[in-house]
PyMOL Python script that loads the backbone (N, CA, C, O; Angstrom):
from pymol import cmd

cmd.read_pdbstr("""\
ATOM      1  N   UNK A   1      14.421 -29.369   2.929  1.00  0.00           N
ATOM      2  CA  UNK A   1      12.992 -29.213   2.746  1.00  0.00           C
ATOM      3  C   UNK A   1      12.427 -30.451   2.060  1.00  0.00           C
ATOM      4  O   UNK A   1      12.362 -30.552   0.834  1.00  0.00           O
ATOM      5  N   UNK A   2      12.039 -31.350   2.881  1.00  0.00           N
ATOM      6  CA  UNK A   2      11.405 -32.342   2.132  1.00  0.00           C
ATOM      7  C   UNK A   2      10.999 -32.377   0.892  1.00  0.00           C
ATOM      8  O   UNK A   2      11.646 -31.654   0.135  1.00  0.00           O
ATOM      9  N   UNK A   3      10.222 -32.920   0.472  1.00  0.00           N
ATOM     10  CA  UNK A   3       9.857 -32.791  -1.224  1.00  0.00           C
ATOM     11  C   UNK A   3       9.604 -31.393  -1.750  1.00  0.00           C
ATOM     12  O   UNK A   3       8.704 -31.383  -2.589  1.00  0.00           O
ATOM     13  N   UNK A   4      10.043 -30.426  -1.542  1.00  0.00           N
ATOM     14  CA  UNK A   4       9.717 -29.368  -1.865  1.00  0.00           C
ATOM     15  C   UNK A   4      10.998 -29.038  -2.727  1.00  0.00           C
ATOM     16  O   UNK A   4      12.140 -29.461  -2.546  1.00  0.00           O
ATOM     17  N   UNK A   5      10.455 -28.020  -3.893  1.00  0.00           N
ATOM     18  CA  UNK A   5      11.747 -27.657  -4.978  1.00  0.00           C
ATOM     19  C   UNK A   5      12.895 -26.899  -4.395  1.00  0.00           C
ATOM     20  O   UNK A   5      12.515 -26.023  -3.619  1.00  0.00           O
ATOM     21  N   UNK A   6      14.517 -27.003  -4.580  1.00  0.00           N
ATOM     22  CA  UNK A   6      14.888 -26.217  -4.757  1.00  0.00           C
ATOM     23  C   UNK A   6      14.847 -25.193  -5.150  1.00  0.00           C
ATOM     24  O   UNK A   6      14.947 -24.249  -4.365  1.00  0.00           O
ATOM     25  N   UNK A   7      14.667 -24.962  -6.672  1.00  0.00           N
ATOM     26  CA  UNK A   7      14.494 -24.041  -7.269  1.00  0.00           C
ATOM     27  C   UNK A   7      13.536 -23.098  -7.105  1.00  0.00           C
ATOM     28  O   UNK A   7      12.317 -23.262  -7.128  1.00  0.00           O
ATOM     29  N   UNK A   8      14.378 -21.736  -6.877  1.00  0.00           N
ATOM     30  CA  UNK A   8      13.006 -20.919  -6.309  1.00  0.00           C
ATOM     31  C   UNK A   8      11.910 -20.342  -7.087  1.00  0.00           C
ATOM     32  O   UNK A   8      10.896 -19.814  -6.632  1.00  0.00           O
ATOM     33  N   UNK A   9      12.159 -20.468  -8.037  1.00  0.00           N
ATOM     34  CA  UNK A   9      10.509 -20.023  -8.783  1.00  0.00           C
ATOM     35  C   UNK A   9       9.754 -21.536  -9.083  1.00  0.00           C
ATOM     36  O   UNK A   9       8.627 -21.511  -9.577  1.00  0.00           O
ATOM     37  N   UNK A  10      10.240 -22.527  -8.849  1.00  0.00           N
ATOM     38  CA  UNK A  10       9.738 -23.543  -8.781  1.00  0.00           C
ATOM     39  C   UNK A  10       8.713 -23.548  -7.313  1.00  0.00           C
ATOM     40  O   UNK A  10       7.501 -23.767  -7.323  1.00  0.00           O
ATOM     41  N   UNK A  11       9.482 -23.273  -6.192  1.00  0.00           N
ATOM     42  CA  UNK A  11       9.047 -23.605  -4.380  1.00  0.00           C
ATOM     43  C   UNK A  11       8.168 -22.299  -4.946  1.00  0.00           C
ATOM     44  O   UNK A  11       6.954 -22.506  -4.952  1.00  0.00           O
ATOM     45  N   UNK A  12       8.468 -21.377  -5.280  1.00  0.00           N
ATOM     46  CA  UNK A  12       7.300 -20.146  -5.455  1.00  0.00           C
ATOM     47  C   UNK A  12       5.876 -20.800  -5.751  1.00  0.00           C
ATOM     48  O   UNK A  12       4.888 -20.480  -5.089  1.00  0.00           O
ATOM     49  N   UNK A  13       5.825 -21.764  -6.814  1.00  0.00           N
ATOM     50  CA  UNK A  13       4.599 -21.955  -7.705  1.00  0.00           C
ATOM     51  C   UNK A  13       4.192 -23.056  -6.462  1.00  0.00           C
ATOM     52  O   UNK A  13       2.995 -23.007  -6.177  1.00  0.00           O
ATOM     53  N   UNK A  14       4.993 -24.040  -5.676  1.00  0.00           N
ATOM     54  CA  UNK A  14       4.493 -24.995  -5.398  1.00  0.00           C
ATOM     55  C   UNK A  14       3.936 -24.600  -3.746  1.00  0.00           C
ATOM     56  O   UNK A  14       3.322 -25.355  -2.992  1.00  0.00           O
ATOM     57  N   UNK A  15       4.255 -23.546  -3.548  1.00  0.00           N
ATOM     58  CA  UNK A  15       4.362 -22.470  -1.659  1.00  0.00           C
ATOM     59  C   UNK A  15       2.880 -22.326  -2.204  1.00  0.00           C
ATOM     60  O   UNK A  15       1.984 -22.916  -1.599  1.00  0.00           O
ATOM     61  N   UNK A  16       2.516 -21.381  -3.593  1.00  0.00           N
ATOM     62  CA  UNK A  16       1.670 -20.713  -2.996  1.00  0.00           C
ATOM     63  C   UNK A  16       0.283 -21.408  -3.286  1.00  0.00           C
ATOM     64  O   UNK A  16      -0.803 -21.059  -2.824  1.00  0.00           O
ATOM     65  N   UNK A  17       0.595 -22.723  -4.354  1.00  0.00           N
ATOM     66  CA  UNK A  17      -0.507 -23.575  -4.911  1.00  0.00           C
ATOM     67  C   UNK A  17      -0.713 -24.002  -3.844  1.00  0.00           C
ATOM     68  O   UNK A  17      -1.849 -23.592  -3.605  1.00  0.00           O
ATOM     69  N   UNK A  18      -0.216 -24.857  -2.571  1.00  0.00           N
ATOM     70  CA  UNK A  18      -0.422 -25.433  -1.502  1.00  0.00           C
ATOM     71  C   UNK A  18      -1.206 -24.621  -0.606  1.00  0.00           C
ATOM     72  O   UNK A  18      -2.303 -24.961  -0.163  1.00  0.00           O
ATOM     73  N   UNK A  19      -0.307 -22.979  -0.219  1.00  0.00           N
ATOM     74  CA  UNK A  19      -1.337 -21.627   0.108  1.00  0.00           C
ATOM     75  C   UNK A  19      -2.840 -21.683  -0.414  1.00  0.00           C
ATOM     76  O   UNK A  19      -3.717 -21.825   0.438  1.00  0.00           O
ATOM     77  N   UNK A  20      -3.109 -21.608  -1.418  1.00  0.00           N
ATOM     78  CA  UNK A  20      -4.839 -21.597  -1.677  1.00  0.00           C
ATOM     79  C   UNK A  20      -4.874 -22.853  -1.653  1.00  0.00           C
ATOM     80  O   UNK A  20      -4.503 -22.908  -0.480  1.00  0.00           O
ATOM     81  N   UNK A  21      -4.986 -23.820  -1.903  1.00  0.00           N
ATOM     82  CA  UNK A  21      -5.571 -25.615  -1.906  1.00  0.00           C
ATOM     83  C   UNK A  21      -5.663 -25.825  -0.842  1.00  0.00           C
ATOM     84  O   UNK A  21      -6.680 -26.421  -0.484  1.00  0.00           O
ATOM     85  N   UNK A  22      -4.580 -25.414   0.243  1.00  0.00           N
ATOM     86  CA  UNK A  22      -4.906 -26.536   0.786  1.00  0.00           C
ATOM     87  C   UNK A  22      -4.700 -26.113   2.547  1.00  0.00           C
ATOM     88  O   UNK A  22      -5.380 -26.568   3.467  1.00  0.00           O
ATOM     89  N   UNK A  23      -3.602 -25.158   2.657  1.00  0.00           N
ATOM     90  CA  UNK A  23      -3.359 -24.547   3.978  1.00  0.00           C
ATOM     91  C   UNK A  23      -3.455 -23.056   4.443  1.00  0.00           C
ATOM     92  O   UNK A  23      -2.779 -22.201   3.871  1.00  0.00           O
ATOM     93  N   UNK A  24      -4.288 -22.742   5.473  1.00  0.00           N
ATOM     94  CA  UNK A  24      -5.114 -21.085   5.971  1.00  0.00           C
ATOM     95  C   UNK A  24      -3.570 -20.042   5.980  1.00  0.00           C
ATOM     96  O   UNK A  24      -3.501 -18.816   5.883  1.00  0.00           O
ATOM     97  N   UNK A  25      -2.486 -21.017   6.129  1.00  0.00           N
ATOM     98  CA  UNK A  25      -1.412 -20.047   6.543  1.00  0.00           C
ATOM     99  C   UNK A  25       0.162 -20.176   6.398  1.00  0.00           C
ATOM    100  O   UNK A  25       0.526 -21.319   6.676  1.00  0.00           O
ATOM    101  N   UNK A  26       0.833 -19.626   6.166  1.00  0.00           N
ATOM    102  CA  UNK A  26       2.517 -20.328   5.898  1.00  0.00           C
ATOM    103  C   UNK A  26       2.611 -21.226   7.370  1.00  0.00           C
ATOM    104  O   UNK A  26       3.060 -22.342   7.111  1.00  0.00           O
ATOM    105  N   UNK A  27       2.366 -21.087   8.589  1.00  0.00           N
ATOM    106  CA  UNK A  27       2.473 -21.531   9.836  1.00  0.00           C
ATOM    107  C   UNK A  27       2.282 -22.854   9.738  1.00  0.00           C
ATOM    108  O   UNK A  27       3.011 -23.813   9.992  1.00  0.00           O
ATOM    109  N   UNK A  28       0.872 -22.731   9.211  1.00  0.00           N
ATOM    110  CA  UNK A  28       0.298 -24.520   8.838  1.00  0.00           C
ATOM    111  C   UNK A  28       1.124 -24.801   7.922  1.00  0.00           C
ATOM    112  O   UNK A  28       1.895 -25.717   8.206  1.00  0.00           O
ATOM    113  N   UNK A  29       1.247 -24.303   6.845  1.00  0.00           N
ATOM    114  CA  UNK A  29       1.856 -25.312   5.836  1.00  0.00           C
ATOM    115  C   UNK A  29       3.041 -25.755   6.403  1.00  0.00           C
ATOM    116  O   UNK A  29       3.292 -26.946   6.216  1.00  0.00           O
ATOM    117  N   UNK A  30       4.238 -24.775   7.376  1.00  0.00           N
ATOM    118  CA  UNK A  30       5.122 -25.471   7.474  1.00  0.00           C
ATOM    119  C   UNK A  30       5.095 -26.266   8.860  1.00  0.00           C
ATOM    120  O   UNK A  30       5.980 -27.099   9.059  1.00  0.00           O
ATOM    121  N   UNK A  31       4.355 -26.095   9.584  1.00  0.00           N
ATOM    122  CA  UNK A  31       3.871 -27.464  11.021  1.00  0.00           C
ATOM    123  C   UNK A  31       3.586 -28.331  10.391  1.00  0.00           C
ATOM    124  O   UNK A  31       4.056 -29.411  10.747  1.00  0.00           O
ATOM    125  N   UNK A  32       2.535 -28.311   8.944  1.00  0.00           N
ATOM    126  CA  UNK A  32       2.471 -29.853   8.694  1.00  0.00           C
ATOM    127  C   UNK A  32       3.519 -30.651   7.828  1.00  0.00           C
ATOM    128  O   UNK A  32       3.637 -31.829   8.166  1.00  0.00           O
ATOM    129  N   UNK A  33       4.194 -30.289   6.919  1.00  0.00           N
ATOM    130  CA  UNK A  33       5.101 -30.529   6.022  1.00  0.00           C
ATOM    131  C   UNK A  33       6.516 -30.593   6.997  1.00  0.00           C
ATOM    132  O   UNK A  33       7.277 -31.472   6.592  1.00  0.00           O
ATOM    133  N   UNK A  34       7.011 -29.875   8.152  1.00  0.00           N
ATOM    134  CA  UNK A  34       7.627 -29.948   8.916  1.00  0.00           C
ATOM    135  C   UNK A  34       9.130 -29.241   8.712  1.00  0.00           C
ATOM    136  O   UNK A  34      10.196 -29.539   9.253  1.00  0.00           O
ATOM    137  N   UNK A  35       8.737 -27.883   7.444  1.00  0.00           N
ATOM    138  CA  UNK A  35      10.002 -27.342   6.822  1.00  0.00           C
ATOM    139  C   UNK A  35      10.283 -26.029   7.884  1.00  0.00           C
ATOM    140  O   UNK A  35       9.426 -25.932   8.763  1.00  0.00           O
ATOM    141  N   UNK A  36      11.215 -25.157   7.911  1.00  0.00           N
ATOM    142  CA  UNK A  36      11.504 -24.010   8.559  1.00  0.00           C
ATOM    143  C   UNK A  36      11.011 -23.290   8.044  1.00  0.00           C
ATOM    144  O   UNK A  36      11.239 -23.529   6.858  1.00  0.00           O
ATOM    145  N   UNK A  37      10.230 -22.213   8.146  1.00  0.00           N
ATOM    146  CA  UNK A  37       9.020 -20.609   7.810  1.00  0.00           C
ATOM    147  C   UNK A  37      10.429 -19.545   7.535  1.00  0.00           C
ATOM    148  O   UNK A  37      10.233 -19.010   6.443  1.00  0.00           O
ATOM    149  N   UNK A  38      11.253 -19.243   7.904  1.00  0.00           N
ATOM    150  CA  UNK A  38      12.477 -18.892   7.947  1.00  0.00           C
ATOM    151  C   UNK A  38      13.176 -19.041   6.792  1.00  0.00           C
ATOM    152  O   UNK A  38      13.905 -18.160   6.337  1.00  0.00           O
ATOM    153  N   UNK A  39      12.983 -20.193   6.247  1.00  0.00           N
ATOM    154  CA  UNK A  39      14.301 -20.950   5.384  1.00  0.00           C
ATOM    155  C   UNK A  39      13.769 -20.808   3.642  1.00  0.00           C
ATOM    156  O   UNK A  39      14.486 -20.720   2.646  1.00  0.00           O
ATOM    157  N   UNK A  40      12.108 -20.828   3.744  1.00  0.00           N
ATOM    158  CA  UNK A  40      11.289 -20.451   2.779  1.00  0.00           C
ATOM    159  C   UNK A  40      11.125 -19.423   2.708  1.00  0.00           C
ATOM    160  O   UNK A  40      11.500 -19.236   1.550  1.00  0.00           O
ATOM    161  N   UNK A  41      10.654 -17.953   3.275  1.00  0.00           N
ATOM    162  CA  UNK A  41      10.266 -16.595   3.076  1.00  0.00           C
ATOM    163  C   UNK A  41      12.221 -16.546   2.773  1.00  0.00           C
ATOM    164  O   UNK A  41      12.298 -15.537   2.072  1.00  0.00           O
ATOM    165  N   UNK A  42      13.155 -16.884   2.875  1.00  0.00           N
ATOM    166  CA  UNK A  42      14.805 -16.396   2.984  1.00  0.00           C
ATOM    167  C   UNK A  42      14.910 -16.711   1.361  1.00  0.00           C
ATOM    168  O   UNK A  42      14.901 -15.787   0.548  1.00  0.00           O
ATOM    169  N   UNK A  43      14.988 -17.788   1.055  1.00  0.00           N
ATOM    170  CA  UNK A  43      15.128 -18.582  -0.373  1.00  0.00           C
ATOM    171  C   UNK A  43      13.907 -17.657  -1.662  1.00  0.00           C
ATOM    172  O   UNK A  43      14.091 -17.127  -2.758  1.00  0.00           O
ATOM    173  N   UNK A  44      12.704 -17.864  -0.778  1.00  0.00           N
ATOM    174  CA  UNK A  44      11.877 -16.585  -1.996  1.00  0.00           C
ATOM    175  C   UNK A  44      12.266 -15.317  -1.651  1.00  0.00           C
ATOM    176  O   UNK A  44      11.659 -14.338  -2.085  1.00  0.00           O
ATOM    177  N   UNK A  45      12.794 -15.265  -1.242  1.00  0.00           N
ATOM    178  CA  UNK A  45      13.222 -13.425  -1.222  1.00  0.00           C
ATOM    179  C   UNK A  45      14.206 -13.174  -2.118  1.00  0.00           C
ATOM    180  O   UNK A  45      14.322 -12.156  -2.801  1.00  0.00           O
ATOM    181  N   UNK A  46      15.312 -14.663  -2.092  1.00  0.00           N
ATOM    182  CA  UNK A  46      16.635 -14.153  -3.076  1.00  0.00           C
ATOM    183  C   UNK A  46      15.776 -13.675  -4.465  1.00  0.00           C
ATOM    184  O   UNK A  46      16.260 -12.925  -5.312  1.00  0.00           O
ATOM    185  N   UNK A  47      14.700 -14.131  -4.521  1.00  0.00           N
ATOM    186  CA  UNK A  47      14.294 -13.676  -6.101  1.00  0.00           C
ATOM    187  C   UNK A  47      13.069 -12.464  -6.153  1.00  0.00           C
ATOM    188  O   UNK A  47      12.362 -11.933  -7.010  1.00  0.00           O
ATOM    189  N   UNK A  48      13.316 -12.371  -4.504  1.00  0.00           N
ATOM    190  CA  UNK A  48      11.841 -11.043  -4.780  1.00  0.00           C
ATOM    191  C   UNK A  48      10.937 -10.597  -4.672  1.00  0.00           C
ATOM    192  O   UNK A  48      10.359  -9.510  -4.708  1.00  0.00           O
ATOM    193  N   UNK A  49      10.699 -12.553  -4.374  1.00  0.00           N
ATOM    194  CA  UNK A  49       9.376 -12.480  -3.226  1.00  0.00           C
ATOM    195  C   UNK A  49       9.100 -12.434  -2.327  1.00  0.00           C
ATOM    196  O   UNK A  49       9.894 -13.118  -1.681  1.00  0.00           O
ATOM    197  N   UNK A  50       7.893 -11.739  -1.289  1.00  0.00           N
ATOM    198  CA  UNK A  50       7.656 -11.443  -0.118  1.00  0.00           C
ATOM    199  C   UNK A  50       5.935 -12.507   0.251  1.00  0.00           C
ATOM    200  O   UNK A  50       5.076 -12.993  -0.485  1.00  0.00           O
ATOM    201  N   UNK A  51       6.117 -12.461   1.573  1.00  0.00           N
ATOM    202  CA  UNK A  51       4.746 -13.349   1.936  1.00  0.00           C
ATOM    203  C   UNK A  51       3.912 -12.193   2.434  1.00  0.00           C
ATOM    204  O   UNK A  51       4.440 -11.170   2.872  1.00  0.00           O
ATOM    205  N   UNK A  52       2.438 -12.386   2.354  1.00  0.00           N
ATOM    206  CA  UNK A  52       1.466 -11.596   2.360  1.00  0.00           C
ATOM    207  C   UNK A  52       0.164 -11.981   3.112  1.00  0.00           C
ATOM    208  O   UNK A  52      -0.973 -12.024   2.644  1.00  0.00           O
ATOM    209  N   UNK A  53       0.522 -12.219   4.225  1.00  0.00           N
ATOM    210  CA  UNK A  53      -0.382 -13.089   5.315  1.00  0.00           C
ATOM    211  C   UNK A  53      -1.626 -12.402   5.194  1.00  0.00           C
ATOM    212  O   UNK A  53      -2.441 -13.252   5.554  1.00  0.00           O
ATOM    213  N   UNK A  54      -2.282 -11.323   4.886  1.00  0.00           N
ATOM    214  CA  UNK A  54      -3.359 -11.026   4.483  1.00  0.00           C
ATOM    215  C   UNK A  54      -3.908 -11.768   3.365  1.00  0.00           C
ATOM    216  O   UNK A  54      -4.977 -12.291   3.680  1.00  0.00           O
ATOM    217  N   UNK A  55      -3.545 -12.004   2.136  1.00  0.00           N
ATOM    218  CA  UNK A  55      -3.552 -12.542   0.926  1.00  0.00           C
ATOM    219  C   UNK A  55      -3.063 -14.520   1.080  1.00  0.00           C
ATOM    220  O   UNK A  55      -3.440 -15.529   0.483  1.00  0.00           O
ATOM    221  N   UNK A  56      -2.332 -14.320   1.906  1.00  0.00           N
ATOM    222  CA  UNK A  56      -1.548 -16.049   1.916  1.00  0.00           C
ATOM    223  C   UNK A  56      -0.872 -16.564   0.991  1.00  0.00           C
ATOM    224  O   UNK A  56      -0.678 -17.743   0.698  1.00  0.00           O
ATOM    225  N   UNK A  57      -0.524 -15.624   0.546  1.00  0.00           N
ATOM    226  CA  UNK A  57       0.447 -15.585  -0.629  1.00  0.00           C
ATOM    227  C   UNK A  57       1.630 -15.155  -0.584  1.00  0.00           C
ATOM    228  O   UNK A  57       1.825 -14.289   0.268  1.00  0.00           O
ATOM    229  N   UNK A  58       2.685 -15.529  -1.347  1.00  0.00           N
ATOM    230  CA  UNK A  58       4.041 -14.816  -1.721  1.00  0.00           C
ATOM    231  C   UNK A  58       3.779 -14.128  -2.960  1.00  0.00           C
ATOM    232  O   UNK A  58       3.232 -14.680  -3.915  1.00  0.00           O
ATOM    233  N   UNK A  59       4.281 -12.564  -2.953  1.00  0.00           N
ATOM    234  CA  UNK A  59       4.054 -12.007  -4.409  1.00  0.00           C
ATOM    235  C   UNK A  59       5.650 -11.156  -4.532  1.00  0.00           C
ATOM    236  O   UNK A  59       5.943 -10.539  -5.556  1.00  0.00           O
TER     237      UNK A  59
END
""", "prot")
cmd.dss("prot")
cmd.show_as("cartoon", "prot")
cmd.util.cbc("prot")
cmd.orient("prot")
């Protein structure tokens, strides 16, 4: 994942700051950044979190 954190409560804070700033949808964020949608909702889940495409958020 390109510049994006390992650490998952780290990629948590930095997924969902990018989510409101800056991209309508996990889809966009990861077409433009060019990471797997898969590989991110998998990695925030080990800790709990789920994505919320209504909201555009992981909670």
């Amino acid at each position: 994942m390109l510049d994006l954190p390992k650490d998952p409560m780290m990629l948590f804070s930095v997924i969902n700051m990018r989510l409101r700033d800056i991209y309508p949808s996990l889809d966009a964020l990861c077409d433009d950044l060019h990471v797997d949608k898969k590989e991110i909702i998998d990695r925030l889940a080990t800790t709990g979190f789920e994505y919320n495409e209504q909201q555009n958020k992981f909670w």
